[in-house]
C-alpha positions as CSV (number, residue, x, y, z in Angstrom):
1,X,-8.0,33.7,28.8
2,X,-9.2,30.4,28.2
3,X,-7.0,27.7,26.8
4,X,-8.5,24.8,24.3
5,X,-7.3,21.7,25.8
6,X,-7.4,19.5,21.9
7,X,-4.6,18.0,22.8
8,X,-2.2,16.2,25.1
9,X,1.1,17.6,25.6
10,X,4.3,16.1,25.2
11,X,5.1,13.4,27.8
12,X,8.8,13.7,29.6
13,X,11.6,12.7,28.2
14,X,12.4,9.2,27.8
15,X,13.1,6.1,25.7
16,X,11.1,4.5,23.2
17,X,9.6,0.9,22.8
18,X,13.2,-0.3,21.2
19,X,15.6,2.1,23.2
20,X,17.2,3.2,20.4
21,X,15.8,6.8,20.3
22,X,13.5,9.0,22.6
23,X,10.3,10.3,23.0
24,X,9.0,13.5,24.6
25,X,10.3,16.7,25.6
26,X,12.0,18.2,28.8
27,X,8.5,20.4,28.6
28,X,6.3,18.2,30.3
29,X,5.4,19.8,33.5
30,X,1.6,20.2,33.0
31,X,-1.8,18.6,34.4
32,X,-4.7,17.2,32.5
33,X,-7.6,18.0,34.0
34,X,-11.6,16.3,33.4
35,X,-14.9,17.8,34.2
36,X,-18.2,16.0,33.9
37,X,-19.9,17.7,31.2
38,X,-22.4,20.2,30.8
39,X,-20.4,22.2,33.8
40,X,-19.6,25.7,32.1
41,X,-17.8,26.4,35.8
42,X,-16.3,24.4,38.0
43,X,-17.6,23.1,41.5
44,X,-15.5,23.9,44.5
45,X,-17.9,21.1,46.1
46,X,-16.7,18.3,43.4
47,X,-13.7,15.5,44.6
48,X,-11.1,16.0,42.6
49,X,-9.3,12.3,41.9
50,X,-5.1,12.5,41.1
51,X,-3.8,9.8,39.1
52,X,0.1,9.4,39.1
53,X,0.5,7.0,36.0
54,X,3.2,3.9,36.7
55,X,6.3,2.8,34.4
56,X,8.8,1.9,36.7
57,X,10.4,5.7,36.7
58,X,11.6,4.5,33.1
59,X,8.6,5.1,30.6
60,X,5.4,6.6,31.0
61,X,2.7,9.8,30.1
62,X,0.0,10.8,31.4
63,X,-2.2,10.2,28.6
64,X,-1.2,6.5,28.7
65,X,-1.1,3.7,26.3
66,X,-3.1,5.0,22.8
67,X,-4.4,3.8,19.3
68,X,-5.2,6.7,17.3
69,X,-6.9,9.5,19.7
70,X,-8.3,6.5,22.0
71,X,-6.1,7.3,25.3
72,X,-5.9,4.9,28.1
73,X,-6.2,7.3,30.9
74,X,-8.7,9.6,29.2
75,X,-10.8,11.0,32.5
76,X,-14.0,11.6,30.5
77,X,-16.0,8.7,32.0
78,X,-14.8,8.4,35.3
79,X,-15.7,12.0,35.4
80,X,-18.8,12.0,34.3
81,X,-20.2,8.5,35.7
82,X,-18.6,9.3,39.4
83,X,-19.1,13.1,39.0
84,X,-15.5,14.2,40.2
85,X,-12.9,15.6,38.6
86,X,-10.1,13.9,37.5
87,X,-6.3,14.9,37.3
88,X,-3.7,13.3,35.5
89,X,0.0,14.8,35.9
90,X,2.7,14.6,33.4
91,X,5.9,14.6,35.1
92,X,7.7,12.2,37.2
93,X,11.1,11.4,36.6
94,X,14.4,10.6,38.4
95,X,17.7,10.4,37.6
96,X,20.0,7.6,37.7
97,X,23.9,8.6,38.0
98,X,25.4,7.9,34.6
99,X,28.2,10.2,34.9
100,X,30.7,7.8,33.5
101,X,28.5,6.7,30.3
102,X,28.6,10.6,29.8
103,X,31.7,11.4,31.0
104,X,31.0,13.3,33.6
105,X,33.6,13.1,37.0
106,X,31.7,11.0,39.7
107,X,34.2,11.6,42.4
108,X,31.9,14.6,43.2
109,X,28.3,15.0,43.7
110,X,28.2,18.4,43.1
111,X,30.4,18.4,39.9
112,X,28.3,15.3,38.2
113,X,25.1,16.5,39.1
114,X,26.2,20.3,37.6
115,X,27.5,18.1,34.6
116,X,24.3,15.9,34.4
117,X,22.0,19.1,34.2
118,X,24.3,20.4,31.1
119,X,24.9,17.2,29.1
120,X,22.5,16.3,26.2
121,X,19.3,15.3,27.6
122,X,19.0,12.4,24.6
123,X,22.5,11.3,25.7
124,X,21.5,11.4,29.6
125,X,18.2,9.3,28.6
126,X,20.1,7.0,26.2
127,X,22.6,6.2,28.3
128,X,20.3,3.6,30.9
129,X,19.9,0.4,28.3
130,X,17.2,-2.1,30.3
131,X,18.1,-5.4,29.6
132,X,15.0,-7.6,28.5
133,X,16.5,-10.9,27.5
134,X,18.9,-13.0,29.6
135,X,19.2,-11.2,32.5
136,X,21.9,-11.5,35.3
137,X,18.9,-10.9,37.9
138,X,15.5,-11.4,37.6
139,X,14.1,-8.1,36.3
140,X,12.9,-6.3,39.1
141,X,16.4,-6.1,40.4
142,X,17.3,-4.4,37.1
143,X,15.0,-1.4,37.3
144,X,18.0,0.6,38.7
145,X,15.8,4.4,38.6
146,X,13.9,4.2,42.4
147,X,13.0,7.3,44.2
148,X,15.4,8.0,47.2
149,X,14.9,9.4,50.8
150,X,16.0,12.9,50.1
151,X,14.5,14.4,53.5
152,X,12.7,17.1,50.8
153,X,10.6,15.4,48.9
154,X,10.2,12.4,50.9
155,X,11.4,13.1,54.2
156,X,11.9,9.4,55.2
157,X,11.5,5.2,54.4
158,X,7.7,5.3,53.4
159,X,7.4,3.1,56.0
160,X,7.8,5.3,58.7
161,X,5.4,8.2,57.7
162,X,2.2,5.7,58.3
163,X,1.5,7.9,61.4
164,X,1.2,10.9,59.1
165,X,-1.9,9.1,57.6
166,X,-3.8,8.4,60.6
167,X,-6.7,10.0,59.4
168,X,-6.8,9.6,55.9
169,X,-9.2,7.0,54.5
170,X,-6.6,4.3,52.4
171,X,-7.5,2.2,49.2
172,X,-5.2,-0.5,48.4
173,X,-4.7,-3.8,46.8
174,X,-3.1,-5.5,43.8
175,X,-4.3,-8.0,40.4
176,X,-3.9,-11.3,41.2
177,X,-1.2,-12.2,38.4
178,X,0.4,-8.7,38.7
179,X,3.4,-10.4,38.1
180,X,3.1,-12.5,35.0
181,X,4.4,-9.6,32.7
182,X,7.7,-9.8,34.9
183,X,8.0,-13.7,35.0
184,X,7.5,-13.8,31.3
185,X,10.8,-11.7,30.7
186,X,12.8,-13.9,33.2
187,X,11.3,-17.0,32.1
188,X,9.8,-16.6,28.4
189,X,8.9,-19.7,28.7
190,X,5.8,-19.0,30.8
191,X,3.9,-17.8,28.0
192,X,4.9,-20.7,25.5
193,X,3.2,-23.9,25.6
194,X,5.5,-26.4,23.8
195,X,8.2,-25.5,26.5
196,X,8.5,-26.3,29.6
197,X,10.1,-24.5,33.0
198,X,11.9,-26.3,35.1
199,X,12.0,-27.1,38.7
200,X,16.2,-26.2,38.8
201,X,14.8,-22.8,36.5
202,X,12.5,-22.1,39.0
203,X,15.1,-22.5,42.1
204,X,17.6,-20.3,40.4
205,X,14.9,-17.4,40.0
206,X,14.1,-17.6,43.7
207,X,17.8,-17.6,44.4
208,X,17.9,-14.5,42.3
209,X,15.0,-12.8,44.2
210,X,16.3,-14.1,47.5
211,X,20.0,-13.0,47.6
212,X,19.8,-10.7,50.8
213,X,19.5,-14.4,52.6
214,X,21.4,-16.6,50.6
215,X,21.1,-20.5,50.3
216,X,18.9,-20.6,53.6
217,X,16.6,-18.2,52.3
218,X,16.5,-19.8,48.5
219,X,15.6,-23.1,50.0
220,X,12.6,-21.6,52.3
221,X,11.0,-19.7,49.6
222,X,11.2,-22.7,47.1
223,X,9.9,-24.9,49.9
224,X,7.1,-23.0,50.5
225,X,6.0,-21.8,47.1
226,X,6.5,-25.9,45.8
227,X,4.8,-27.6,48.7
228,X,1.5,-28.8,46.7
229,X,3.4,-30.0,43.5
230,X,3.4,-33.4,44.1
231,X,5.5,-35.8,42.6
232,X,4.6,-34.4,39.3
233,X,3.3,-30.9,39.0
234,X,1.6,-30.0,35.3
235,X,3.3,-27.3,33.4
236,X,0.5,-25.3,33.9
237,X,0.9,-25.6,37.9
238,X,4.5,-24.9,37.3
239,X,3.9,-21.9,35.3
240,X,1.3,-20.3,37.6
241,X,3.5,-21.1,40.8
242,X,6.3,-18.5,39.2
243,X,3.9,-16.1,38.5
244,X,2.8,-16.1,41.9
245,X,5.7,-16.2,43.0
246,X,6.7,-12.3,41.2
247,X,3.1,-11.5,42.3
248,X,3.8,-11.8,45.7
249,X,7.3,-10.3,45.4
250,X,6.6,-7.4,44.0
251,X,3.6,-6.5,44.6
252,X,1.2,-8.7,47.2
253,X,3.5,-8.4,49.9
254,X,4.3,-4.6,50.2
255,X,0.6,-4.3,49.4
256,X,-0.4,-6.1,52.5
257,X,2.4,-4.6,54.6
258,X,0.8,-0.9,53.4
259,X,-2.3,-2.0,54.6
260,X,-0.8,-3.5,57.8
261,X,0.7,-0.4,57.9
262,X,-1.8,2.1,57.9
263,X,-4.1,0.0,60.0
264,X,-1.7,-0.1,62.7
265,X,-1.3,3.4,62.8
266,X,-5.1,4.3,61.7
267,X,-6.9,6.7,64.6
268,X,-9.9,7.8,62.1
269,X,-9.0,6.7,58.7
270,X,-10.2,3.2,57.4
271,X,-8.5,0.9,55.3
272,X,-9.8,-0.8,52.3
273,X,-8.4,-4.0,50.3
274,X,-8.8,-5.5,47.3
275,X,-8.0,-8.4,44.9
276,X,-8.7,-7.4,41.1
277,X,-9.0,-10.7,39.3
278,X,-10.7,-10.2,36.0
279,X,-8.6,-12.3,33.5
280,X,-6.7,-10.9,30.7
281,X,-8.0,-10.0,27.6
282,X,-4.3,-10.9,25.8
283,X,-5.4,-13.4,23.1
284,X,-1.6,-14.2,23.0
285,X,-1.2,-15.1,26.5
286,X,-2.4,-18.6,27.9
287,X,-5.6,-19.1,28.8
288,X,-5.0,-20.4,32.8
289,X,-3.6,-16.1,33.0
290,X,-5.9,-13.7,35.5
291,X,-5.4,-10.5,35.7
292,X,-1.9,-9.1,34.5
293,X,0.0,-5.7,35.9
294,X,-2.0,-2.7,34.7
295,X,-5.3,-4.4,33.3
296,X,-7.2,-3.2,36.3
297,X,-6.8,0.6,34.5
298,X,-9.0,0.1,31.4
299,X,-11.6,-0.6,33.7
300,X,-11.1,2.1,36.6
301,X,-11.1,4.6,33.1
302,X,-14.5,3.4,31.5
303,X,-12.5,2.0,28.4
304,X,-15.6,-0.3,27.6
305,X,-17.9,2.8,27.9
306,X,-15.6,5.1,25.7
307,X,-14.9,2.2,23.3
308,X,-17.8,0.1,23.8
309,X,-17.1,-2.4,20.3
310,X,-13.5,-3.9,21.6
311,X,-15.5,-5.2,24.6
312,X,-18.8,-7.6,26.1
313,X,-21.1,-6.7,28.2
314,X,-19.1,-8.8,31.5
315,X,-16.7,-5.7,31.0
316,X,-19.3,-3.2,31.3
317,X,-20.1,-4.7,34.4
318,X,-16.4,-4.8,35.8
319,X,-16.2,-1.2,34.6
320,X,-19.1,0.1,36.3
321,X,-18.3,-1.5,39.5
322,X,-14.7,-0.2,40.1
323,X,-15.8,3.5,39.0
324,X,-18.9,3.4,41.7
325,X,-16.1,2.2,44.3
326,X,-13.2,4.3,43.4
327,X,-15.2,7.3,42.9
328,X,-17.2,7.2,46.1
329,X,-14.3,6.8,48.0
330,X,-13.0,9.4,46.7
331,X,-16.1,11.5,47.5
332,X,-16.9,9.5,51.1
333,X,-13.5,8.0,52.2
334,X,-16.3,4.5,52.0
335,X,-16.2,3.0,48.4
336,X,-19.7,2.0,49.6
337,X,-21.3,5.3,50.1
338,X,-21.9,8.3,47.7
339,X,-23.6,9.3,44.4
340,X,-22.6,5.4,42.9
341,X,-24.7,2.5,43.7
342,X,-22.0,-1.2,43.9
343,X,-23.1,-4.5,43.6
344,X,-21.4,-5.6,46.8
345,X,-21.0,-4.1,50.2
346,X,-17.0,-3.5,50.7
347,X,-16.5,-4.5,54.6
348,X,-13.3,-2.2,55.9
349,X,-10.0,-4.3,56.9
350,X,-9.5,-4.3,60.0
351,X,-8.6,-6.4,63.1
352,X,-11.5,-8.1,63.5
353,X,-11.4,-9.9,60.0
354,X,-8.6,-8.8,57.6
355,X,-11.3,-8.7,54.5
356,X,-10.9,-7.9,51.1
357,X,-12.8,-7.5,47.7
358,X,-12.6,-9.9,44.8
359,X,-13.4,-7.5,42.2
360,X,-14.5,-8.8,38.5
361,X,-17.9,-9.5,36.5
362,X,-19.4,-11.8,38.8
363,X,-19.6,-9.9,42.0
364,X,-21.6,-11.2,44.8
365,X,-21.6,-11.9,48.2
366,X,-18.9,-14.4,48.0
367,X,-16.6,-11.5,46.5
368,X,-16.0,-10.3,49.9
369,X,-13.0,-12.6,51.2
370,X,-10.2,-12.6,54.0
371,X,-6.4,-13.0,54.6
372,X,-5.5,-12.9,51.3
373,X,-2.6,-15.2,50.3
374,X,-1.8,-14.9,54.6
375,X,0.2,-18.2,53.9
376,X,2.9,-16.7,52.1
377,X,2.4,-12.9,53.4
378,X,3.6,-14.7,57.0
379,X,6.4,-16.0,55.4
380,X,7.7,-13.3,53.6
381,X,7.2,-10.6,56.6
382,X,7.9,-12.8,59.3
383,X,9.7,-16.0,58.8
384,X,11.7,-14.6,55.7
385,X,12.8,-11.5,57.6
386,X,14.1,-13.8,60.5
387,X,16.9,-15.9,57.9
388,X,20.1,-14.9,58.7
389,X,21.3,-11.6,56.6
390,X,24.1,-12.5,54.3
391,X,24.1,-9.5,51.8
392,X,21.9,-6.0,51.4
């Protein structure tokens, strides 16, 4: 028979906005699945495009962020511009052990995991509370639910199954202030411009972050990341250094050792990188703020095609752009070459030149750039790494 797909169904279990109740079902293993239109069957010869939707392990669906029946990661226009088809899964979830919050014996695997599986799956989601104002530990270092090498699912460290990839073509890269969202919940202050951060708030972050190397490792990183100040750094220098800072921590620097990575280990596939640096659209947030964690996906999903009156035209153009490049990789393994034409030739990253694209409305060129933040990359793979190891 044929099923009509109307609508979405329930994302997985998990807390809402205010962690006070939940959301979802334990229901939720299903796939969404987009066409381009005017197919009545489909083509075996289309690329099909998976998206694994983000929230930290905690939150997430994959219908994404929505007002009314507006859906972030609605497929329709990537499908239809890029002609592939586009998957979106629905489950991804792991389990942190909260035996004790449950009461459940945790002297025994077997006998909490057999007790976790029974107990009330409300309870079991209720029972993690993320702490969003003043933390212990800067909030990376409080999203306790990670995936773990299980020797199933993931058979080892990720970094150690590059060789596996060889041949596979690799897209990766990051938004240049990935990291304000997180630096705004350890130092609010960030996004208010009658307060100020300080230089002692910004040492004690970076000692937070930098624990596994202690007082050596504090004073190297704060160093580094405060060496153009001056005598008397504006707020606004201050402000952009700590969300640089989180950028880089989180995700610049595994992004680069990814790429490093799969080039090393690369016999056929190529390796692509890229800066996304179109600045936020937040009204709320200052106006010195580029490109926060997850803005890239409006764009990647046509969001100023499907909703063309909460946008301008210099949208439009970012949007076009990153679907012509995502989808002929997709369909090429070259975000250059395929049914798309893109306003700027994307050189691979390689040895020769480690290049990347600056990707946002005004592409030319220039857009193509190399080492990429190589400064602090070094540092953090390389000097960082060589501090003396006080704690894990």
């Amino acid at each position: 028979g044929t099923l009509k797909a109307k609508d979405f169904k329930k994302r997985c279990m998990q807390m809402t906005l205010t962690q006070t109740d939940v959301r979802g079902s334990e229901d939720c293993l299903y796939l969404n699945i987009w066409i381009p239109q005017g197919r009545r069957q489909v083509s075996t010869k289309l690329p099909v495009m998976v998206y694994i939707y983000g929230g930290a392990f905690l939150v997430g669906g994959s219908q994404g962020a929505n007002f009314l029946d507006n859906y972030l990661y609605d497929g329709e226009e990537i499908a239809v511009r890029g002609n592939v088809i586009v998957v979106t899964d629905v489950s991804l979830s792991l389990l942190l052990q909260l035996g004790e919050k449950l009461g459940c014996p945790t002297d025994n695997t077997t006998i909490l995991a057999d007790c976790l599986r029974s107990s009330d799956p409300k309870e079991l989601t209720l029972a993690y509370h993320l702490q969003l104002t003043n933390l212990p530990m800067p909030l990376v270092h409080t999203l306790a639910l990670a995936p773990v090498v299980d020797g199933d699912f993931l058979p080892d460290a990720p970094e150690k199954l590059f060789a596996n990839a060889a041949d596979i073509d690799y897209l990766a890269g990051v938004n240049d202030m990935d990291g304000h969202i997180f630096a705004g919940v350890d130092l609010p202050a960030i996004n208010r411009p009658l307060v100020k951060v300080t230089a002692d708030q910004v040492y004690d972050l970076i000692k937070g972050l930098t624990v596994d190397r202690g007082e050596a490792g504090a004073n190297a990183t704060y160093n580094i990341y405060t060496q153009s100040w001056g005598d008397k750094p504006s707020q606004e220098v201050v402000k952009k250094t700590v969300v640089e800072l989180i950028t880089d921590y989180i995700f610049l620097i595994p992004t680069q050792l990814a790429l490093n990575l799969h080039l090393q280990n690369a016999q056929s596939g190529k390796t692509y990188s890229y800066l996304f640096s179109q600045p936020s659209r937040m009204p709320i947030y200052p106006s010195w703020v580029g490109a926060d964690h997850a803005d890239d996906l409006q764009y990647v999903f046509g969001k100023p095609f499907a909703t063309p009156l909460g946008y301008l035209p210099k949208h439009r153009t970012v949007s076009k752009a990153m679907i012509a490049y995502w989808t002929n990789f997709a369909r090429t393994g070259d975000p250059n070459k395929g049914h798309s034409d893109v306003p700027v030739s994307w050189p691979a990253y390689d040895n020769k030149g480690k290049y990347y694209l600056d990707i946002n409305n005004k592409m030319n060129k220039k857009s193509v750039k190399q080492d990429l933040r190589s400064r602090f990359v070094t540092f953090w793979n390389s000097v960082y790494l060589q501090l003396p190891q006080v704690a894990n």
